[in-house]
C-alpha positions as CSV (number, residue, x, y, z in Angstrom):
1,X,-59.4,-6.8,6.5
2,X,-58.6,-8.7,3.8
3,X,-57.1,-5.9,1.5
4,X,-54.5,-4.8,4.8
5,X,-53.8,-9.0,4.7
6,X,-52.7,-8.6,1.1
7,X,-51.2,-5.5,1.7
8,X,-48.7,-6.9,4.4
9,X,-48.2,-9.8,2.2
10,X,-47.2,-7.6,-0.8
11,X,-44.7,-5.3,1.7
12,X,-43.0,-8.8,3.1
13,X,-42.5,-9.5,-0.6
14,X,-40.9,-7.1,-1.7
15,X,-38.7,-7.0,0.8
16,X,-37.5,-10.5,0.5
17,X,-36.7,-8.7,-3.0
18,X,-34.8,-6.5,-2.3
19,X,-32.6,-8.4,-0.1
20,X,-32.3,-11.0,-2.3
21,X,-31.2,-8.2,-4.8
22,X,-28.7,-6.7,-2.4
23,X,-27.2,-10.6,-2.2
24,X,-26.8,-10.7,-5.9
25,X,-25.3,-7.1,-5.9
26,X,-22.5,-8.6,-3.6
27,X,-22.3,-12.0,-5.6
28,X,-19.6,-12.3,-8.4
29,X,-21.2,-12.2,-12.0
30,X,-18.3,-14.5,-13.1
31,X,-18.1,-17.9,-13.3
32,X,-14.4,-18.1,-13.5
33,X,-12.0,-18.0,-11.0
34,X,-11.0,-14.2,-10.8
35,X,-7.0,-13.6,-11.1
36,X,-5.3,-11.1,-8.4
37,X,-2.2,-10.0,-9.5
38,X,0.4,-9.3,-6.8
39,X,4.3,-9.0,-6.4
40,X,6.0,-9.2,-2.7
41,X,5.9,-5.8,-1.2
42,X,6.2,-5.7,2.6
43,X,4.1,-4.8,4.7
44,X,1.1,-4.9,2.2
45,X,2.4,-8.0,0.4
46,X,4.6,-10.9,2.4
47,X,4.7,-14.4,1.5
48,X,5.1,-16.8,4.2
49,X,4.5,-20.6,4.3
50,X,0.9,-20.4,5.1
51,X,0.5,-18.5,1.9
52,X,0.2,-14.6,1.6
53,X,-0.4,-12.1,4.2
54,X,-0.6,-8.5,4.7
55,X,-2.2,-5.2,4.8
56,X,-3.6,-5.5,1.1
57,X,-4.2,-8.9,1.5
58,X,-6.3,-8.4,4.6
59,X,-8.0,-5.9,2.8
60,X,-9.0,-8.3,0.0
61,X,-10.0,-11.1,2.3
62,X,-12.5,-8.7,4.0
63,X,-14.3,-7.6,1.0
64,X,-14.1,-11.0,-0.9
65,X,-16.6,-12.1,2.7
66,X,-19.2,-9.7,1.0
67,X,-18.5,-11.0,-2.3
68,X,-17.6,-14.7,-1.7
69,X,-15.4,-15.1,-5.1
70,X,-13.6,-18.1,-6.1
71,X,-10.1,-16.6,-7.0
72,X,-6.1,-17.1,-6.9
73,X,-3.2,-15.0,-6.5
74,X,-0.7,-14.6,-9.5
75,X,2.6,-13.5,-8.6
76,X,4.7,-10.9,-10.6
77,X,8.6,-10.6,-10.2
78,X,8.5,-7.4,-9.7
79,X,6.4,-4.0,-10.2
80,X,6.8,-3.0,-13.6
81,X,5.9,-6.8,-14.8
82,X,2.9,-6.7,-12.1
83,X,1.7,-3.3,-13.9
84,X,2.4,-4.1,-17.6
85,X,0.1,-7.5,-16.6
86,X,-3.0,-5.2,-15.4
87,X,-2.8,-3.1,-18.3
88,X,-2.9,-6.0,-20.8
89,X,-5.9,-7.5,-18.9
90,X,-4.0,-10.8,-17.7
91,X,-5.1,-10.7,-14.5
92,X,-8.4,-9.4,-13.1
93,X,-7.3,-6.8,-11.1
94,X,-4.7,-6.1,-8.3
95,X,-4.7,-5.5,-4.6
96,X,-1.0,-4.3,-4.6
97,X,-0.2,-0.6,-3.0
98,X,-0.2,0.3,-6.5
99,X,0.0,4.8,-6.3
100,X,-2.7,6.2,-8.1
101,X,-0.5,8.9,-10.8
102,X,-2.0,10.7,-13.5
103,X,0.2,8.3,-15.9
104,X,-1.2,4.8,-14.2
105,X,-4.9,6.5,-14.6
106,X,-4.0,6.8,-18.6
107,X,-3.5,3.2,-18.5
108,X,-5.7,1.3,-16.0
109,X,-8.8,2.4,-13.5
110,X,-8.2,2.5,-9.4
111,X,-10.6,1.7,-7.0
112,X,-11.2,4.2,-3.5
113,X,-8.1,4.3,-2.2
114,X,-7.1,1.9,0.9
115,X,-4.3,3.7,2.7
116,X,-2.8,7.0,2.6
117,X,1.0,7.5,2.2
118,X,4.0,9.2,1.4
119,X,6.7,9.4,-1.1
120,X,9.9,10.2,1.6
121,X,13.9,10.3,1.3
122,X,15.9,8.0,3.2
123,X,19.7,8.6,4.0
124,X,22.5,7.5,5.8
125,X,23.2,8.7,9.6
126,X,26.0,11.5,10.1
127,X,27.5,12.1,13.8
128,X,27.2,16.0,14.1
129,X,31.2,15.9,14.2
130,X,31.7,13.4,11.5
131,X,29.7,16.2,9.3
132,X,31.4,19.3,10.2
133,X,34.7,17.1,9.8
134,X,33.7,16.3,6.4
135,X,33.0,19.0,5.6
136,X,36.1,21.3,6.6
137,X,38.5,18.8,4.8
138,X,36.4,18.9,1.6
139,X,38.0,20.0,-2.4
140,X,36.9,23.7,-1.4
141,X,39.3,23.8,2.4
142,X,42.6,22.2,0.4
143,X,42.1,25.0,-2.6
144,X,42.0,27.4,-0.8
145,X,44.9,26.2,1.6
146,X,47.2,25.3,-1.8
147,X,46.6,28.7,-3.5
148,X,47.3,30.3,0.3
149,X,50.4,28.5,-0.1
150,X,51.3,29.3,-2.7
151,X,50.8,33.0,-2.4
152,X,53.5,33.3,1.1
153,X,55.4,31.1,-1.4
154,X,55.4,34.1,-3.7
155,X,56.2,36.8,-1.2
156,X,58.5,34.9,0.3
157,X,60.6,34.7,-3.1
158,X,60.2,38.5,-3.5
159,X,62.2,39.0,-0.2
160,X,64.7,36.2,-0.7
161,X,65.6,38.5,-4.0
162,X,66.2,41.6,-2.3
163,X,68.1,40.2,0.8
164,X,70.0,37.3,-0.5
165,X,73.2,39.4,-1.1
166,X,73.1,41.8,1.8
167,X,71.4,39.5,4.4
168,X,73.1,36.1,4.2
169,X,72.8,35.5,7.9
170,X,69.2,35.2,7.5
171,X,68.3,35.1,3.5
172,X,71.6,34.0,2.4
173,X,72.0,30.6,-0.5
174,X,69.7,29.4,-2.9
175,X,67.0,26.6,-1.6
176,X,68.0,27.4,1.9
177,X,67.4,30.9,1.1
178,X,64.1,30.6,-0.5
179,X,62.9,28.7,2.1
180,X,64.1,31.1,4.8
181,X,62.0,33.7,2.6
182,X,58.8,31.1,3.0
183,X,59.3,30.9,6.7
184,X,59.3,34.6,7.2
185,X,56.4,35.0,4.6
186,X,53.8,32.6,6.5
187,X,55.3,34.2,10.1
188,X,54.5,37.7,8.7
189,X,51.2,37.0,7.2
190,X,50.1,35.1,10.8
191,X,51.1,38.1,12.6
192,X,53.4,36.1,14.6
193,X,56.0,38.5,14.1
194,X,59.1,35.7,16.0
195,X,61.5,38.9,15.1
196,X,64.3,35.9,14.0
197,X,64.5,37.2,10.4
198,X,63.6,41.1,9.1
199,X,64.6,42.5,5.6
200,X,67.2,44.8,6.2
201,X,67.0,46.3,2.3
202,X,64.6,49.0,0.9
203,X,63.3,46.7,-1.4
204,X,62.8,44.3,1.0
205,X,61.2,46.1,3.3
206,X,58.4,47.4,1.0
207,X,57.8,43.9,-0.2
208,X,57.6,43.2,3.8
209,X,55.0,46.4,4.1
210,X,52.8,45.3,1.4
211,X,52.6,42.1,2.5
212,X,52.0,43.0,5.9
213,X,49.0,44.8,5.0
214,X,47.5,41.9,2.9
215,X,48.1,39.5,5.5
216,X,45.3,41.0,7.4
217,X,43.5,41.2,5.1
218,X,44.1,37.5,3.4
219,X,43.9,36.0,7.6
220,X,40.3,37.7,8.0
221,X,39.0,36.9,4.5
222,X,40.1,33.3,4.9
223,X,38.9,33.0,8.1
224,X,35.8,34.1,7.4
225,X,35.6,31.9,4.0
226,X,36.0,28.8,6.0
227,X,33.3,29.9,8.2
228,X,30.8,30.6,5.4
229,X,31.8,27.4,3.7
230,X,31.1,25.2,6.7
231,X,27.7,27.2,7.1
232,X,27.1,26.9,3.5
233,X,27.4,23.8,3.1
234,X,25.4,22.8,6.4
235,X,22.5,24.6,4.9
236,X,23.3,23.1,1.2
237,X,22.8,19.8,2.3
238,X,19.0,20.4,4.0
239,X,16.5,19.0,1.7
240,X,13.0,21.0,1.4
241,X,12.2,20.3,-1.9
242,X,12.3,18.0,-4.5
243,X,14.6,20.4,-6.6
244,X,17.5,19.8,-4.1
245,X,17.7,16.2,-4.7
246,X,19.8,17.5,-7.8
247,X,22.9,18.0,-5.8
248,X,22.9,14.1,-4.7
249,X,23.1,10.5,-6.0
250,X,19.7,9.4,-5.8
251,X,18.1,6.2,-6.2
252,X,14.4,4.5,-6.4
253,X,12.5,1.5,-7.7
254,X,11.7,1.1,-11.3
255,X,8.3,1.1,-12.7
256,X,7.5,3.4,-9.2
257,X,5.9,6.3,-8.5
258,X,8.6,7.5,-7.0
259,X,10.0,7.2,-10.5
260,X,7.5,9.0,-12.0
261,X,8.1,11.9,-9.7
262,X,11.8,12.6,-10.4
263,X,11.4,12.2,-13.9
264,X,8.6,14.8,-13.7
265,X,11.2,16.7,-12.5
266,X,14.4,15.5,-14.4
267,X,16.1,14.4,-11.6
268,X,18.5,11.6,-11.7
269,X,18.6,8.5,-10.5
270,X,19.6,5.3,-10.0
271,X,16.9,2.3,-10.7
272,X,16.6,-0.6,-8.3
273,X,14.5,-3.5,-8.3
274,X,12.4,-3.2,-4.9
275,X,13.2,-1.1,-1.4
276,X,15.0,-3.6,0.1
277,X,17.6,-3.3,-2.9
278,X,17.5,0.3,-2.3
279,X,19.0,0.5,0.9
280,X,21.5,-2.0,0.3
281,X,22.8,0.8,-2.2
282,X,22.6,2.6,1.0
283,X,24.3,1.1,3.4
284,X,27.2,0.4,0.9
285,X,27.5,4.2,-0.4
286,X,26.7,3.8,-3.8
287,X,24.2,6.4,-3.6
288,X,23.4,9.5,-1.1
289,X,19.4,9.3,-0.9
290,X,17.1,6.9,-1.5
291,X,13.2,7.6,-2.6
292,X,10.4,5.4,-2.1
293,X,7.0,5.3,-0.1
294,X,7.1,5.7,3.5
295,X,5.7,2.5,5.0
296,X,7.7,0.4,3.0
297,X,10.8,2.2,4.1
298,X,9.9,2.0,7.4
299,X,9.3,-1.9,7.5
300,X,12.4,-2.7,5.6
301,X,14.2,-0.6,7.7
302,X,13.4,-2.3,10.6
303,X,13.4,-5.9,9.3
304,X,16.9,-5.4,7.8
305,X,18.3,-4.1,11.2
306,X,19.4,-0.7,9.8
307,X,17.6,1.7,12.2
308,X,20.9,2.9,13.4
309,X,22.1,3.4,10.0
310,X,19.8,4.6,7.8
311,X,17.2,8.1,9.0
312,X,13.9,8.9,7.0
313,X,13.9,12.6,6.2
314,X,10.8,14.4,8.2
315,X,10.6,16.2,4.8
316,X,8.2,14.2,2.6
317,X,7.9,14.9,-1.2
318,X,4.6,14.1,-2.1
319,X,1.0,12.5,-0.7
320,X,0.4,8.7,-1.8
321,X,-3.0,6.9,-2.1
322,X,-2.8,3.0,-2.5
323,X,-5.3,1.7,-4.7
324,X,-7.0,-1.9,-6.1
325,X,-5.9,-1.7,-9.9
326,X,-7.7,-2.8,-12.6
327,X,-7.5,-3.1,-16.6
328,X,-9.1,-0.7,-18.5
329,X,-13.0,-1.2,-19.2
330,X,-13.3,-3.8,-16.0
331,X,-16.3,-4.6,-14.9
332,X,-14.9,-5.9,-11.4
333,X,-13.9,-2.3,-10.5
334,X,-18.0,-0.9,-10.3
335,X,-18.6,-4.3,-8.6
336,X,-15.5,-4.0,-6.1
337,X,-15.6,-0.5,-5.6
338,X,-18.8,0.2,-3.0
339,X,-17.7,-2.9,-0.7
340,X,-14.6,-1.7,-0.5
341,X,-15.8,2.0,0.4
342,X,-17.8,-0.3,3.1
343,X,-14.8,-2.4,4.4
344,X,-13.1,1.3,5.3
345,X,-15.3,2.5,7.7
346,X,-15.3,-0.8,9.9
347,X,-13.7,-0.6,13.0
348,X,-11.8,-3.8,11.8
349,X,-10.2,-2.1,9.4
350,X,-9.4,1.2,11.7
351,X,-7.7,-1.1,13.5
352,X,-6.0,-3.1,11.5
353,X,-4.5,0.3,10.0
354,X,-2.9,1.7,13.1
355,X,-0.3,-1.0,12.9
356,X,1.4,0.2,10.0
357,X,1.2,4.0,10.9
């Protein structure tokens, strides 16, 4: 009896133990205040008047309940200052949607990521007529009209030649003449035929016969030209992978990883400061297409009013996974890491989630 008394009293004990244990585990080692490092990215990262809010915010404030840390935010003008201060280890870590890239990993250590995303292409709206309309009077359409032109032009100087002296009535004076010539050129070449002016010469007439017979063929290659370049172009402009963005201005934040992307691929670009930069450029046609992560896009789009304006291609370019980043070497990261892995699988956080998908 009295060894199964001690025996329960030895179990009780080291359970105590072990929870006490699992307390410290979620305590922060540190005596000093820990330093989060954030610049304003909505919907992650808003300031308001009651202080900061948002989906990485929220994310913090549920794991710091595990952890119960003393800490303050430290704010960073923009992205590139925010990740230049991680790598150099002044603040502790941050909670930004900072992409996890193959670059950023050279330079700093992520936690699990927090949210899954997408690098997408924003551009302005285009009425199907508007488009076509564009299209048709574009470099290419006036071209070829000048050089059609030009060629009835041609012919119509080679009949003016042979008929000015025996056709008067109808080729007869200089100017007057050549243009007479022009009018029966484009009539010919249409297949109009109005029978108000003939060459009456040998000369002219074969001039009239060869041109007759490249009319057809001139009306039916042209015709078929504008066709193709209105199809052409249709399909040119269709984005489905990131090697098309070379045929358009494109823009993106700096320090991104968007960036990082379309230098991967030496596409260029235009560097803003944050999104809502970005499709200012848009809305005042200093650039085609805009790159940037999805959620943010879709946020700014909607805060700025520009739904109506502005479309995000259903083509993305790449997957995105937001990450807590921290300096090199951190401790905070092993300590962070499992109660954040813990946070995700809440139903809290399911839900909170949904609202920006």
């Amino acid at each position: 009896m009295l060894f199964f008394q001690k025996s329960l009293f030895f179990l009780i004990f080291l359970f105590c133990s072990l929870s006490l244990i699992s307390q410290e585990n979620d305590s922060v080692p540190f005596q000093k205040k820990l330093i989060i490092g954030i610049t304003e990215t909505p919907p992650f990262v808003e300031k308001g008047p009651h202080g900061y809010s948002g989906l990485s915010i929220t994310s913090w404030k549920m794991v710091n309940e595990r952890l119960q840390a003393s800490y303050e935010f430290k704010e960073y003008r923009n992205l590139g200052s925010l990740l230049e201060a991680i790598e150099s280890g002044e603040v502790d870590f941050s909670v930004n949607p900072i992409t996890v890239t193959d670059n950023r990993m050279k330079r700093m250590e992520f936690s699990q990521p927090y949210f899954i995303s997408h690098t997408s292409i924003v551009k302005r709206k285009e009425s199907n007529f508007l488009k076509h309309l564009k299209n048709f009077f574009s470099w290419d359409f006036f071209s070829v009209i000048a050089l059609l032109l030009f060629v009835i032009l041609i012919f119509g100087i080679l009949v003016w030649v042979f008929e000015r002296k025996k056709n008067k009535e109808e080729f007869g004076g200089n100017l007057k003449g050549i243009m007479q010539g022009f009018w029966w050129s484009a009539v010919t070449m249409t297949t109009v035929g109005y029978g108000d002016k003939a060459p009456k010469t040998t000369g002219g007439r074969v001039v009239g016969l060869i041109w007759m017979l490249m009319g057809v063929i001139i009306i039916s290659s042209f015709t078929a030209g504008i066709a193709s370049s209105l199809t052409v172009k249709s399909i040119n402009e269709e984005i489905t992978n990131i090697q098309d963005l070379e045929r358009f201005d494109v823009t993106t934040v700096q320090s991104s990883s968007s960036e990082e992307l379309l230098d991967l691929y030496n596409i260029e670009k235009e560097l803003v400061a944050d999104g809502r930069e970005g499709l200012e450029f848009l809305m005042a046609e200093k650039t085609n297409l805009f790159v940037y992560d999805e959620p943010i896009l879709k946020y700014e789009i909607n805060r700025m009013d520009f739904s109506n304006d502005l479309e995000i291609l259903g083509q993305s370019l790449k997957k995105d996974y937001y990450s807590y980043a921290f300096p090199k070497g951190s401790d905070l990261r092993i300590k962070i890491d499992p109660i954040l892995v813990r946070t995700l699988k809440t139903m809290e956080w399911s839900s909170q989630v949904k609202d920006y998908n």
